[in-house]
N, CA, C and O atoms as a GROMACS GRO file, in nm:
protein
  584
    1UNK      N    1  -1.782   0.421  -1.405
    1UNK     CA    2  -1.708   0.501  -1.308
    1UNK      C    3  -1.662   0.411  -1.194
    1UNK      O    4  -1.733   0.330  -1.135
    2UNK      N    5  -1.532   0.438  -1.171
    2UNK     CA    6  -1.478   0.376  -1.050
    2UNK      C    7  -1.464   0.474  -0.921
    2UNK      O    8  -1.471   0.594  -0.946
    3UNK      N    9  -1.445   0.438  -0.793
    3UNK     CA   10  -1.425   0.490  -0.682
    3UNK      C   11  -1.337   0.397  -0.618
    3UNK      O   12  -1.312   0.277  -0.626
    4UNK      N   13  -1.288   0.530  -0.530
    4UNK     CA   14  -1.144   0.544  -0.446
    4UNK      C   15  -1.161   0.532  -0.296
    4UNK      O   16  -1.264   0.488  -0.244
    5UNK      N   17  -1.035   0.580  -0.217
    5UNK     CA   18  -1.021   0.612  -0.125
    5UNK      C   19  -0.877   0.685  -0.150
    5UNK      O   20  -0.823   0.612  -0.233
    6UNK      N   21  -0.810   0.766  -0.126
    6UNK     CA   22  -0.693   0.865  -0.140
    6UNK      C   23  -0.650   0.881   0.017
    6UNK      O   24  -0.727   0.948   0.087
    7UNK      N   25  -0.552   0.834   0.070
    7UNK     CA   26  -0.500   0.818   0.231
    7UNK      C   27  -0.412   0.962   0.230
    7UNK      O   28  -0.326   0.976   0.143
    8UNK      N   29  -0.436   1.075   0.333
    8UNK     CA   30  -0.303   1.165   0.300
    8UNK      C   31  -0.292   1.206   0.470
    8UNK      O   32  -0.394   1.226   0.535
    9UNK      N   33  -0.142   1.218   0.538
    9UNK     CA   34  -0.108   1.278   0.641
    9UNK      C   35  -0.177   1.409   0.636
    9UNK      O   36  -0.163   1.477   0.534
   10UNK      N   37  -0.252   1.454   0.737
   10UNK     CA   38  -0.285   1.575   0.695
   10UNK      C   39  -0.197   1.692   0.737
   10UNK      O   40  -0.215   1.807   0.698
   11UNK      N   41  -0.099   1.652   0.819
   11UNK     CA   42   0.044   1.738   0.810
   11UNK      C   43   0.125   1.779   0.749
   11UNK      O   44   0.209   1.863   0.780
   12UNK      N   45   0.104   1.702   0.616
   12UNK     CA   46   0.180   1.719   0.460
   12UNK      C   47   0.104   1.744   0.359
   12UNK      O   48   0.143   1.839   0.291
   13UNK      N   49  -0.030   1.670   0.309
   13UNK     CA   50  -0.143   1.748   0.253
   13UNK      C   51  -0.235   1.716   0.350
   13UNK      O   52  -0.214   1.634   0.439
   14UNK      N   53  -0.349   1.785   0.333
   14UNK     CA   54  -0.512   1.784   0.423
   14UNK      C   55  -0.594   1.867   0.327
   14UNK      O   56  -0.573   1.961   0.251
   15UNK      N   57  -0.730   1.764   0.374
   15UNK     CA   58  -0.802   1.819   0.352
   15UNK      C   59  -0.811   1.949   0.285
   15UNK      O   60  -0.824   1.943   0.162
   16UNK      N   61  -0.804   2.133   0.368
   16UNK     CA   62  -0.828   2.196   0.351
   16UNK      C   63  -0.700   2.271   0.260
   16UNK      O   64  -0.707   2.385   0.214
   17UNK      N   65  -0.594   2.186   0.249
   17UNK     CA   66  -0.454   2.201   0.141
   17UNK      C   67  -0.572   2.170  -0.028
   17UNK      O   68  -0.572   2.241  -0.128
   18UNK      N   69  -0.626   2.090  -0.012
   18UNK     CA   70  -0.664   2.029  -0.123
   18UNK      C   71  -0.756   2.115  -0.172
   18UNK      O   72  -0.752   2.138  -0.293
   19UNK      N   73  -0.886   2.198  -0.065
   19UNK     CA   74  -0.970   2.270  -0.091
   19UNK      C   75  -0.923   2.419  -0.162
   19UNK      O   76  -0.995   2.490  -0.233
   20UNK      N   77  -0.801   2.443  -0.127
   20UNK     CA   78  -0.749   2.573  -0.151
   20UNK      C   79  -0.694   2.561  -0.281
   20UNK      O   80  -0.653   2.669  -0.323
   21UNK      N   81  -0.678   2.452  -0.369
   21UNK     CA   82  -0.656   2.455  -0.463
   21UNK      C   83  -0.784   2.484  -0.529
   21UNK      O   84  -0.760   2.563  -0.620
   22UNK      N   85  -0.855   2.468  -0.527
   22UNK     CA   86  -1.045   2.509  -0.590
   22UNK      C   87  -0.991   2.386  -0.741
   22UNK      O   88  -0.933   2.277  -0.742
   23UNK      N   89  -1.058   2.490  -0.867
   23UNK     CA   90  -1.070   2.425  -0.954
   23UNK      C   91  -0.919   2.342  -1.014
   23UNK      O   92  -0.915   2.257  -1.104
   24UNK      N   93  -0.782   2.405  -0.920
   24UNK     CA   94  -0.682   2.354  -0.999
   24UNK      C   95  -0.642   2.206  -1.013
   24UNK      O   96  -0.578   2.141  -1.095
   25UNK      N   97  -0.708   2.181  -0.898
   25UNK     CA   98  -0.692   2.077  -0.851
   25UNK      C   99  -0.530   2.020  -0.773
   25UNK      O  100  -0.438   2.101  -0.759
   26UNK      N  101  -0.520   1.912  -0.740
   26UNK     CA  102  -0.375   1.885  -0.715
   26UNK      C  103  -0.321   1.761  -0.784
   26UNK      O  104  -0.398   1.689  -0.848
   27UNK      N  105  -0.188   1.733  -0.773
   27UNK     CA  106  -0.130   1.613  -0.817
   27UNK      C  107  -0.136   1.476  -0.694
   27UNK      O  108  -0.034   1.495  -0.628
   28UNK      N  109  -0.186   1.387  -0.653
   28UNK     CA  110  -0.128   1.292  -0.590
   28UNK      C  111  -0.011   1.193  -0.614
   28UNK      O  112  -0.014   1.072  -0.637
   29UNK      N  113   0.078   1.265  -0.603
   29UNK     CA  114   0.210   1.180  -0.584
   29UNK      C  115   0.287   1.145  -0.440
   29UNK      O  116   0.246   1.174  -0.328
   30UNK      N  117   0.372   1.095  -0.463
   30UNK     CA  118   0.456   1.074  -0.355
   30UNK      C  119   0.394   0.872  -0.310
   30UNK      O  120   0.391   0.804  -0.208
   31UNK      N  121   0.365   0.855  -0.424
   31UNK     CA  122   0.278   0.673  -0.376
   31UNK      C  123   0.435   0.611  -0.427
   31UNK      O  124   0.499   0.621  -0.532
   32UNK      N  125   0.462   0.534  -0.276
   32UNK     CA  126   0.579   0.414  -0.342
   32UNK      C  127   0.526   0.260  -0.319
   32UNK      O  128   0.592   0.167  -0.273
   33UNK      N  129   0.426   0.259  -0.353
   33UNK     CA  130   0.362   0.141  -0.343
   33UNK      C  131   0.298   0.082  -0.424
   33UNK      O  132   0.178   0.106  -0.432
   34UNK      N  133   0.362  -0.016  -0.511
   34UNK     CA  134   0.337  -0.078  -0.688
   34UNK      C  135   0.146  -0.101  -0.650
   34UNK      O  136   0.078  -0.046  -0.735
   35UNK      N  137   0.077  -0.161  -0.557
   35UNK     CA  138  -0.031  -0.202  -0.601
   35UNK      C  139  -0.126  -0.049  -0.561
   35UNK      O  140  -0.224  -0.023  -0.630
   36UNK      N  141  -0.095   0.017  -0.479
   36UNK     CA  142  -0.162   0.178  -0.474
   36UNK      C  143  -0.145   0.233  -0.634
   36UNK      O  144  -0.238   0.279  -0.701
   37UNK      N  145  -0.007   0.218  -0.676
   37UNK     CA  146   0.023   0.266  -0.783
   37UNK      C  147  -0.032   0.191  -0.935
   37UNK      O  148  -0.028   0.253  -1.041
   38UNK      N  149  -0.069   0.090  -0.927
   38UNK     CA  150  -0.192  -0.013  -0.970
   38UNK      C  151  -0.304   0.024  -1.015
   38UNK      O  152  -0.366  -0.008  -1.117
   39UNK      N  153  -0.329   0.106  -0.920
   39UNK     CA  154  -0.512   0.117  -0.893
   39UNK      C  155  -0.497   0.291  -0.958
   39UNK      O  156  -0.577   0.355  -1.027
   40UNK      N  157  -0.383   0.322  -0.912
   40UNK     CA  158  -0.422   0.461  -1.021
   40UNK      C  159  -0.394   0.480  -1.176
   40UNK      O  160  -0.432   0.568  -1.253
   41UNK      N  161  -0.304   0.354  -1.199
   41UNK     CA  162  -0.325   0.327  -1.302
   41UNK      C  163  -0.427   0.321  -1.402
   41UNK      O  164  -0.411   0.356  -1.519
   42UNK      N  165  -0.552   0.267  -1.343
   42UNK     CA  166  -0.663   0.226  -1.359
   42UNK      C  167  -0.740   0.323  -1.361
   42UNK      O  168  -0.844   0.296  -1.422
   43UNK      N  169  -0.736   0.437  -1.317
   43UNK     CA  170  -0.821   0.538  -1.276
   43UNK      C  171  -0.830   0.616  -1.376
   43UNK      O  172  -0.726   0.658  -1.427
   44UNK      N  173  -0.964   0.657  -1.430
   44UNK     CA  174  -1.023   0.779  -1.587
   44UNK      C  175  -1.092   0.886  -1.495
   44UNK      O  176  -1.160   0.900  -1.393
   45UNK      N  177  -1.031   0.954  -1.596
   45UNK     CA  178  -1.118   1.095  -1.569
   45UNK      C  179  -1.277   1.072  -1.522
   45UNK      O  180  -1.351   0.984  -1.564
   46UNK      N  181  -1.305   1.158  -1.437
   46UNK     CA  182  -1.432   1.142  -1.358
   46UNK      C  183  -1.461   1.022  -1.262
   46UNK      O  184  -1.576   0.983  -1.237
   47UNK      N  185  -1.377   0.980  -1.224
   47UNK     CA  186  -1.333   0.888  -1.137
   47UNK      C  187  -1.351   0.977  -1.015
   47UNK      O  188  -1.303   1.088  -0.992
   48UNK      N  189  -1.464   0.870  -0.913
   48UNK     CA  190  -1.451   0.984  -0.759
   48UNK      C  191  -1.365   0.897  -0.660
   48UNK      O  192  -1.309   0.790  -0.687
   49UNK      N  193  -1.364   0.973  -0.524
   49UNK     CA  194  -1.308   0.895  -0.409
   49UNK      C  195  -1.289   0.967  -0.312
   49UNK      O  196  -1.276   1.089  -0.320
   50UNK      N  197  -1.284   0.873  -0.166
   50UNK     CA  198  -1.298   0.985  -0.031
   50UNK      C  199  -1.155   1.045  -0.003
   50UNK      O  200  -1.058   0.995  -0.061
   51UNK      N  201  -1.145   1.109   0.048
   51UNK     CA  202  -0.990   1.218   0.058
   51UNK      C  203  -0.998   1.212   0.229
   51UNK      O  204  -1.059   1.291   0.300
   52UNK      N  205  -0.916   1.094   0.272
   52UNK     CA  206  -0.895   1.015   0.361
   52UNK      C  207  -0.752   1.112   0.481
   52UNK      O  208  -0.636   1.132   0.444
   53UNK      N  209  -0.807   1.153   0.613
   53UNK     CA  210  -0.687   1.215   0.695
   53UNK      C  211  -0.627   1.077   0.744
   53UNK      O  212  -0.702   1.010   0.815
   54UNK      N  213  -0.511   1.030   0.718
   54UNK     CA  214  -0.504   0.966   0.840
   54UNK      C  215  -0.393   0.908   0.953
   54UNK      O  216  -0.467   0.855   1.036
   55UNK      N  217  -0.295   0.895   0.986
   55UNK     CA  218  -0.237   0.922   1.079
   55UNK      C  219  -0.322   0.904   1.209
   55UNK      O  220  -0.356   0.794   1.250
   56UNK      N  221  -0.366   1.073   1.298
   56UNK     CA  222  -0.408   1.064   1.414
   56UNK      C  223  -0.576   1.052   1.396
   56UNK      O  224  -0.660   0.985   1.456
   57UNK      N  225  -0.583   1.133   1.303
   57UNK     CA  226  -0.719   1.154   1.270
   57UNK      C  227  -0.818   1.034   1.188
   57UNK      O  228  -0.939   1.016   1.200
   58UNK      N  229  -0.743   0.979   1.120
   58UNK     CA  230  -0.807   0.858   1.058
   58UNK      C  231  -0.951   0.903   1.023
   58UNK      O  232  -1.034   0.880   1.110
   59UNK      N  233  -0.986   0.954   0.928
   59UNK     CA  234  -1.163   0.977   0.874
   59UNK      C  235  -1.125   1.050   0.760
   59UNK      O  236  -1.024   1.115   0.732
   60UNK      N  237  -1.271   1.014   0.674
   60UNK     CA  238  -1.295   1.085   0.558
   60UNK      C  239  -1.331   1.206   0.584
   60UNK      O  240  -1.405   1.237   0.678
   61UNK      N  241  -1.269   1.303   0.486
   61UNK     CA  242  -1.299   1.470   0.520
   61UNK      C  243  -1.380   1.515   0.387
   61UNK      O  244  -1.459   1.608   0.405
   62UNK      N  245  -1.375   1.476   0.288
   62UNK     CA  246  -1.456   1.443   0.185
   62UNK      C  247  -1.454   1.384   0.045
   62UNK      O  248  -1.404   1.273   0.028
   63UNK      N  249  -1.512   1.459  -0.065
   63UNK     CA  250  -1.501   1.397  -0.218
   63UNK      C  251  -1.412   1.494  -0.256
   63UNK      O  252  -1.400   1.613  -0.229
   64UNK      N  253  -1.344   1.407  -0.333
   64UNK     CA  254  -1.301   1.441  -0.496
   64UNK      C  255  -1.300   1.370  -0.605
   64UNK      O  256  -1.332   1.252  -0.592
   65UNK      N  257  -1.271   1.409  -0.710
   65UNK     CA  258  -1.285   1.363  -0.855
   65UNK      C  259  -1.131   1.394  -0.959
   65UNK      O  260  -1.057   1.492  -0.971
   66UNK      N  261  -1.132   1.267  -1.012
   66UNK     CA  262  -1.044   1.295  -1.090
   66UNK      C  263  -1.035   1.366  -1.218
   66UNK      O  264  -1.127   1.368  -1.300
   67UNK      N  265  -0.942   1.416  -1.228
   67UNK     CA  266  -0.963   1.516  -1.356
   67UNK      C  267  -0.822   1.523  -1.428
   67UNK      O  268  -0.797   1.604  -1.517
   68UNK      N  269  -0.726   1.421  -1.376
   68UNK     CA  270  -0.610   1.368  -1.506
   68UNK      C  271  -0.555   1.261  -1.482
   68UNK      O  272  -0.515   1.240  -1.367
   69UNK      N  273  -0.536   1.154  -1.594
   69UNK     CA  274  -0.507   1.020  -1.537
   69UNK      C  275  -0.378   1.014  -1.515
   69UNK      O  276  -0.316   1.120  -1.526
   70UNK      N  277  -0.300   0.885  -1.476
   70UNK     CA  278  -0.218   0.877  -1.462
   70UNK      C  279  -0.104   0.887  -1.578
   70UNK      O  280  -0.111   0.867  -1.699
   71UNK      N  281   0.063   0.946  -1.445
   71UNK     CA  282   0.143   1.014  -1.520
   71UNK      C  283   0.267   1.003  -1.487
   71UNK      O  284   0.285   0.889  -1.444
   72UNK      N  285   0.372   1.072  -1.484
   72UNK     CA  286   0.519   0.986  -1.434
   72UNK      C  287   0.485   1.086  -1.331
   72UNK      O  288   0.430   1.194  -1.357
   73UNK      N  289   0.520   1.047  -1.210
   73UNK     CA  290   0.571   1.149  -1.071
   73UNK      C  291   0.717   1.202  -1.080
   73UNK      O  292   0.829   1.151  -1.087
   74UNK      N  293   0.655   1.345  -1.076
   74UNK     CA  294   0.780   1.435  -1.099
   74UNK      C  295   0.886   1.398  -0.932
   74UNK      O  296   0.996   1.452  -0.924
   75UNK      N  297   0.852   1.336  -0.851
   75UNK     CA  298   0.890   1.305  -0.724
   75UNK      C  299   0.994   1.162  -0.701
   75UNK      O  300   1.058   1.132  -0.600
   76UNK      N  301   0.987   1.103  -0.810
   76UNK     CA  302   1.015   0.963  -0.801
   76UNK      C  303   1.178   0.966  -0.868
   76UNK      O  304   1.155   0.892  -0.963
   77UNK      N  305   1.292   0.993  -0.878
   77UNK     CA  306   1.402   0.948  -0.912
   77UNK      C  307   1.448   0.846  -0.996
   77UNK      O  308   1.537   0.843  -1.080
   78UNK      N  309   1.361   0.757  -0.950
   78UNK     CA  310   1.409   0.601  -1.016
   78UNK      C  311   1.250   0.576  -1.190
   78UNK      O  312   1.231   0.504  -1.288
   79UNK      N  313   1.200   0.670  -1.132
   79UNK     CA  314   1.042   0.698  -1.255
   79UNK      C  315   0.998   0.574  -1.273
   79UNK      O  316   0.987   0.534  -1.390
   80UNK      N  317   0.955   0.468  -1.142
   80UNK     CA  318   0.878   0.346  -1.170
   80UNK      C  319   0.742   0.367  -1.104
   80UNK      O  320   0.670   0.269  -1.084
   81UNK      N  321   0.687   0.535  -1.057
   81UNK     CA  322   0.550   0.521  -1.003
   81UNK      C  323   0.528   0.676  -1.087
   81UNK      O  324   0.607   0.748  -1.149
   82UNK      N  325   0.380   0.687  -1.055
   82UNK     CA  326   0.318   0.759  -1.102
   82UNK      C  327   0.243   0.873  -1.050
   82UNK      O  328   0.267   0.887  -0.930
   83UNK      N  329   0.155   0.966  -1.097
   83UNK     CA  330   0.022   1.000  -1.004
   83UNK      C  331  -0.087   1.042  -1.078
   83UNK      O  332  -0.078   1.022  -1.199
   84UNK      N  333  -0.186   1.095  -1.038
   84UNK     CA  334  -0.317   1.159  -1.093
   84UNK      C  335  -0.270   1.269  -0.990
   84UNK      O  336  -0.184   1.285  -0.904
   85UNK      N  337  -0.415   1.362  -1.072
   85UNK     CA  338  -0.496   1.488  -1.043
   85UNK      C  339  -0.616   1.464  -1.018
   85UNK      O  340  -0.696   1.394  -1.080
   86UNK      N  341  -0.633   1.549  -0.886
   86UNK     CA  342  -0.754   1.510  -0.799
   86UNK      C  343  -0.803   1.660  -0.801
   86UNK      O  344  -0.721   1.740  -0.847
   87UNK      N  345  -0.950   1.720  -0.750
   87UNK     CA  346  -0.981   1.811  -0.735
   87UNK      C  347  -1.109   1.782  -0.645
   87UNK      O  348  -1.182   1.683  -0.655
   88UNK      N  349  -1.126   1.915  -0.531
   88UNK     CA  350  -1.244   1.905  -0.408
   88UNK      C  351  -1.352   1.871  -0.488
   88UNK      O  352  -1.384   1.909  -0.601
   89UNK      N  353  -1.418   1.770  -0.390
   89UNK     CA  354  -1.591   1.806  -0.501
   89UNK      C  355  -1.642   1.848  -0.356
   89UNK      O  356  -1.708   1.951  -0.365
   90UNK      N  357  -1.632   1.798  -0.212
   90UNK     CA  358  -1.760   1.808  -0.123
   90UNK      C  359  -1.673   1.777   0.022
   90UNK      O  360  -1.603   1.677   0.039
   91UNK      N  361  -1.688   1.869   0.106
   91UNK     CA  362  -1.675   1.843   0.263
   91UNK      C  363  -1.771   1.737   0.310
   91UNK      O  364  -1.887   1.725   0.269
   92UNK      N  365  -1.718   1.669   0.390
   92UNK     CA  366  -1.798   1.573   0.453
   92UNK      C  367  -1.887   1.665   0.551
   92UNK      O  368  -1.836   1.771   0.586
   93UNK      N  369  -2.010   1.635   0.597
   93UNK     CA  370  -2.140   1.735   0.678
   93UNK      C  371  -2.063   1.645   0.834
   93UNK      O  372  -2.048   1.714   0.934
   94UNK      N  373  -2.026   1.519   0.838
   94UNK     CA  374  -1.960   1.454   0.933
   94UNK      C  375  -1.853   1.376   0.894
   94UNK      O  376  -1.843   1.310   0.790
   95UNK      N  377  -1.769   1.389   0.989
   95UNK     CA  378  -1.617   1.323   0.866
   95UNK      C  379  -1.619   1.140   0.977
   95UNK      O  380  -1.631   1.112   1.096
   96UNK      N  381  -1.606   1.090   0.891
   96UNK     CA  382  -1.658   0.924   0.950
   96UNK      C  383  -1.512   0.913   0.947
   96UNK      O  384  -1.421   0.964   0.882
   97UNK      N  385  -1.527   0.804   1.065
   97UNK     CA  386  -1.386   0.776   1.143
   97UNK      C  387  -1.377   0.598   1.126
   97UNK      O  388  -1.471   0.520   1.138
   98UNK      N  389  -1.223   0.563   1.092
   98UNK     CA  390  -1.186   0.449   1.079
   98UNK      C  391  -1.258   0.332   1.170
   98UNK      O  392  -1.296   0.219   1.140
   99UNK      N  393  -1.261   0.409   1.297
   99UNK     CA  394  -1.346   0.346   1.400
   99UNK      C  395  -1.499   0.318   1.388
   99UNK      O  396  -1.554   0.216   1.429
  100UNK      N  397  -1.552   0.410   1.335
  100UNK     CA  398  -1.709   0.393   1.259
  100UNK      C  399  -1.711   0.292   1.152
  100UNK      O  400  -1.784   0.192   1.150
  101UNK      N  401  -1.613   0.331   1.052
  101UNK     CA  402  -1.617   0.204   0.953
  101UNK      C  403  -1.583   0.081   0.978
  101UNK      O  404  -1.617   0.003   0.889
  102UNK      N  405  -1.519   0.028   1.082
  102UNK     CA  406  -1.484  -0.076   1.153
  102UNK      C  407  -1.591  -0.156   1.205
  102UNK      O  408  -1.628  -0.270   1.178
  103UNK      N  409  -1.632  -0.071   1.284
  103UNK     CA  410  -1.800  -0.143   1.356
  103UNK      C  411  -1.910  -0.151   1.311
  103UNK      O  412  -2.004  -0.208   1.368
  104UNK      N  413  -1.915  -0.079   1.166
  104UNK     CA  414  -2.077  -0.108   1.060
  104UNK      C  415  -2.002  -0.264   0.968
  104UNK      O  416  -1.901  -0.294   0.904
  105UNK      N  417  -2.137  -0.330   1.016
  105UNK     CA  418  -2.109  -0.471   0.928
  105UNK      C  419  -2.141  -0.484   0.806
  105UNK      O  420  -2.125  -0.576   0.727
  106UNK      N  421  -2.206  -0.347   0.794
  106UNK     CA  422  -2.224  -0.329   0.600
  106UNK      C  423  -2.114  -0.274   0.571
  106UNK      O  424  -2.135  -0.195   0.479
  107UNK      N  425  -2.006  -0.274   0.601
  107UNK     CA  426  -1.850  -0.214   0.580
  107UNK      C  427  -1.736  -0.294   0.583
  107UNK      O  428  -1.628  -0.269   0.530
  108UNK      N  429  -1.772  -0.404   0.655
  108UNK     CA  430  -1.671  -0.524   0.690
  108UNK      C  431  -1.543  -0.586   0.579
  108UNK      O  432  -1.434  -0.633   0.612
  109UNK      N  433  -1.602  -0.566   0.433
  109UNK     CA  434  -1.529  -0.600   0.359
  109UNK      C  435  -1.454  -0.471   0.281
  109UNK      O  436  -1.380  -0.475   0.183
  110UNK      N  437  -1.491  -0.377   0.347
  110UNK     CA  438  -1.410  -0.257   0.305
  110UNK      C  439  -1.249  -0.294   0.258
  110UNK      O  440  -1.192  -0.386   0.317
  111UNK      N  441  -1.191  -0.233   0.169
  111UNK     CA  442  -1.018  -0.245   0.221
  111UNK      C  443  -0.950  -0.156   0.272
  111UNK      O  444  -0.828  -0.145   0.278
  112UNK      N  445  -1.048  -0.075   0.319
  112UNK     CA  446  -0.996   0.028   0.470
  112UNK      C  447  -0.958  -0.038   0.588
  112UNK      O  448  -0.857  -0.022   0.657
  113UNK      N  449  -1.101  -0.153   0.607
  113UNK     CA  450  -1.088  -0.235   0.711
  113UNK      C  451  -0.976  -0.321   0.684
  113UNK      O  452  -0.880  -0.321   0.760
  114UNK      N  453  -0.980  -0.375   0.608
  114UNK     CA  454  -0.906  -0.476   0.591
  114UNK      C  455  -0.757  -0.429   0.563
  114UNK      O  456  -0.679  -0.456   0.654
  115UNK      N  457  -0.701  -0.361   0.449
  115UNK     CA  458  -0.575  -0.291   0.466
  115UNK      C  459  -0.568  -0.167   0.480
  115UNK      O  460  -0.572  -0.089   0.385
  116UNK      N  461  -0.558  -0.138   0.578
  116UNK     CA  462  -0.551   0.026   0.641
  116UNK      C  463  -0.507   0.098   0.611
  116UNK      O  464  -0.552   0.212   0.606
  117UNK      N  465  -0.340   0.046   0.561
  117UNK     CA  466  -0.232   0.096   0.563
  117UNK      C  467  -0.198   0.155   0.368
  117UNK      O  468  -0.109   0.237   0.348
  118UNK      N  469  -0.284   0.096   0.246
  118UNK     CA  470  -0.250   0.128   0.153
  118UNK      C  471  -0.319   0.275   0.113
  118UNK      O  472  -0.432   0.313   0.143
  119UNK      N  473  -0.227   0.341   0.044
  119UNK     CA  474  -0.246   0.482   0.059
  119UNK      C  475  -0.379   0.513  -0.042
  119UNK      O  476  -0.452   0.607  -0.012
  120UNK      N  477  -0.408   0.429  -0.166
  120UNK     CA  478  -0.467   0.458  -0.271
  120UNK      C  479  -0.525   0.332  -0.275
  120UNK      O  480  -0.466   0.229  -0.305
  121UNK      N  481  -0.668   0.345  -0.239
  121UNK     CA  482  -0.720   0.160  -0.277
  121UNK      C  483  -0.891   0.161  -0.351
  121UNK      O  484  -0.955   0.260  -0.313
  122UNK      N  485  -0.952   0.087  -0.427
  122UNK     CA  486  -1.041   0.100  -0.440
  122UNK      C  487  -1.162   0.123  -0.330
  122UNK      O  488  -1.148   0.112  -0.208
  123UNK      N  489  -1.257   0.151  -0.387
  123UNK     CA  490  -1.387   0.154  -0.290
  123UNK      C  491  -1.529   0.098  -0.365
  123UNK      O  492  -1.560   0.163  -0.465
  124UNK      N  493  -1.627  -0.024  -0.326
  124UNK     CA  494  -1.675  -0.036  -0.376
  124UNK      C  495  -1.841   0.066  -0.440
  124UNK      O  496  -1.885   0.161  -0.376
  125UNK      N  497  -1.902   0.019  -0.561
  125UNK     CA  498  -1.991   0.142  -0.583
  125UNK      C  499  -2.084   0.140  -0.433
  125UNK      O  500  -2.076   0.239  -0.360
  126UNK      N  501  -2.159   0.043  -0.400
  126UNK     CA  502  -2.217  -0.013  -0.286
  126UNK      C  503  -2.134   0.074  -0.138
  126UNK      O  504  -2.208   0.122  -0.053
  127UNK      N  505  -1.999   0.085  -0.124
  127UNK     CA  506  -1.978   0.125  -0.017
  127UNK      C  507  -1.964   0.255  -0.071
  127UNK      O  508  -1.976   0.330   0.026
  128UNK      N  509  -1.947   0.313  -0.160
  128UNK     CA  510  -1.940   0.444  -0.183
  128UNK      C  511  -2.068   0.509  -0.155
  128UNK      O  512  -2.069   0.597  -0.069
  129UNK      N  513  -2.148   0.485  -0.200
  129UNK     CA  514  -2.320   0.522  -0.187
  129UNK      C  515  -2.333   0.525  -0.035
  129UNK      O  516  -2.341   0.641   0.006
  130UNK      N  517  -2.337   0.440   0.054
  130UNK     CA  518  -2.313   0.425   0.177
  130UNK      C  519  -2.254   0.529   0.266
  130UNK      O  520  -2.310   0.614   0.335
  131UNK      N  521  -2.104   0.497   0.245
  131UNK     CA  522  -2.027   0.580   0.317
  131UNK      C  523  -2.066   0.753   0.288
  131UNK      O  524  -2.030   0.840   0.367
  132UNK      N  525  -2.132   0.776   0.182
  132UNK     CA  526  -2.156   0.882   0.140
  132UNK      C  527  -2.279   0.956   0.219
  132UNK      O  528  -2.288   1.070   0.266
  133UNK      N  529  -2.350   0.872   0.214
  133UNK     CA  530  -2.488   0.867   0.294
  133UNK      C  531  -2.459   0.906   0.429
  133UNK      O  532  -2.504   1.012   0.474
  134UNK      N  533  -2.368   0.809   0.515
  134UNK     CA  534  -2.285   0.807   0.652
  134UNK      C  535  -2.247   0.985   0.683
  134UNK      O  536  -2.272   1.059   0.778
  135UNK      N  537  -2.180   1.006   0.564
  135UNK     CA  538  -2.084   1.130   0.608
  135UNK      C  539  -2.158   1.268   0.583
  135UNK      O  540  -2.110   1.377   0.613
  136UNK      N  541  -2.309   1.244   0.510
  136UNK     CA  542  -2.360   1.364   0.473
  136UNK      C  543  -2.350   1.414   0.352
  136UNK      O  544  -2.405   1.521   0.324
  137UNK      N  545  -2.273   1.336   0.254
  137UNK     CA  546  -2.214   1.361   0.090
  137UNK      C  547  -2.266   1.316  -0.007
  137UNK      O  548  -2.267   1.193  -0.014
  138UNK      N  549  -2.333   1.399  -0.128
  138UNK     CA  550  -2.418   1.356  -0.235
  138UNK      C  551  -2.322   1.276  -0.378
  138UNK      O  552  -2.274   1.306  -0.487
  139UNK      N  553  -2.335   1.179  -0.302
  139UNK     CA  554  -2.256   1.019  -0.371
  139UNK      C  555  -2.264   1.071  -0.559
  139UNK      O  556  -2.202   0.990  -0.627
  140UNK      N  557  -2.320   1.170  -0.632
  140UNK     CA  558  -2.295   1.193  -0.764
  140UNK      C  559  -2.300   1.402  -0.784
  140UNK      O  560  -2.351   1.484  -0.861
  141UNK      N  561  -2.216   1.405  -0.665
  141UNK     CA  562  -2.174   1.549  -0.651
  141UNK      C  563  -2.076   1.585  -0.825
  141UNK      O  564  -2.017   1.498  -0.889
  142UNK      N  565  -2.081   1.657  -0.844
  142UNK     CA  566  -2.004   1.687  -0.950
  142UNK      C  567  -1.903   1.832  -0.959
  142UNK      O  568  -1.938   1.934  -0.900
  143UNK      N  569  -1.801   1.826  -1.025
  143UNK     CA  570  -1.749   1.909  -1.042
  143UNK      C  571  -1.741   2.076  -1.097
  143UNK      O  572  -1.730   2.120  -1.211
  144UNK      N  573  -1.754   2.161  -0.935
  144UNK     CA  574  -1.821   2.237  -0.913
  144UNK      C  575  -1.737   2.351  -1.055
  144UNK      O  576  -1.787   2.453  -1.104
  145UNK      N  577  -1.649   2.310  -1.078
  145UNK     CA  578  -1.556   2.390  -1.130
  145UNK      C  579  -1.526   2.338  -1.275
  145UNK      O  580  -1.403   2.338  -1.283
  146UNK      N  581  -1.580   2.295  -1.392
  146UNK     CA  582  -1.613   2.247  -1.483
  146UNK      C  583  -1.694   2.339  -1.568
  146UNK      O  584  -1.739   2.300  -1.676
   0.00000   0.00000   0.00000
């Protein structure tokens, strides 16, 4: 199993956009970025990752899990990117802020820290367990809706 991080404006999706889908889950599209679009490439079913606000808010709001791999984005015109299907697994009990992950030195090599800005990036198993721990979230939550 691999893990994520999923970056979304929460003015366009959020968090609680994502929750209201329950078991349907949603599509993540709208990535124009070949190496975001890379990494979902890569991504199998049961694949987790944090479901990232960020803009003003910058923090994890919680888990999800994947539940369809990658596919053409019905969004894309030119059809050189893709997306998955994501679905809620878990609210964060505290939603950890870019600024928190910044200043823990067991985080340092994050690529949150390091590239902020890519929408879809890995997460390691080590920081997943962690960050999970951090936010109040049971790091092998499963899919409530299965």
């Amino acid at each position: 199993m691999a893990y994520w991080l999923f970056k979304s404006e929460p003015n366009t999706w959020g968090w609680q956009d994502q929750l209201d889908r329950k078991g349907k889950g949603e599509h993540w599209d709208g990535v124009r970025n070949f190496l975001a679009n890379k990494h979902m490439k890569t991504m199998k079913l049961g694949d987790k990752g944090f479901f990232y606000h960020s803009v003003n808010e910058k923090r994890i709001m919680g888990t999800v899990e994947v539940i369809k791999e990658h596919y053409p984005d019905h969004t894309d015109p030119k059809g050189r990117f893709g997306m998955v299907d994501i679905v809620a697994l878990e609210t964060a009990a505290h939603h950890i802020t870019l600024a928190e992950i910044k200043a823990d030195p067991k985080l340092e090599n994050m690529v949150l820290v390091n590239n902020s800005r890519l929408s879809v990036q890995p997460v390691t198993a080590q920081e997943w367990k962690y960050v999970c721990k951090l936010a109040g979230l049971n790091p092998n939550a499963e899919n409530p809706y299965r």
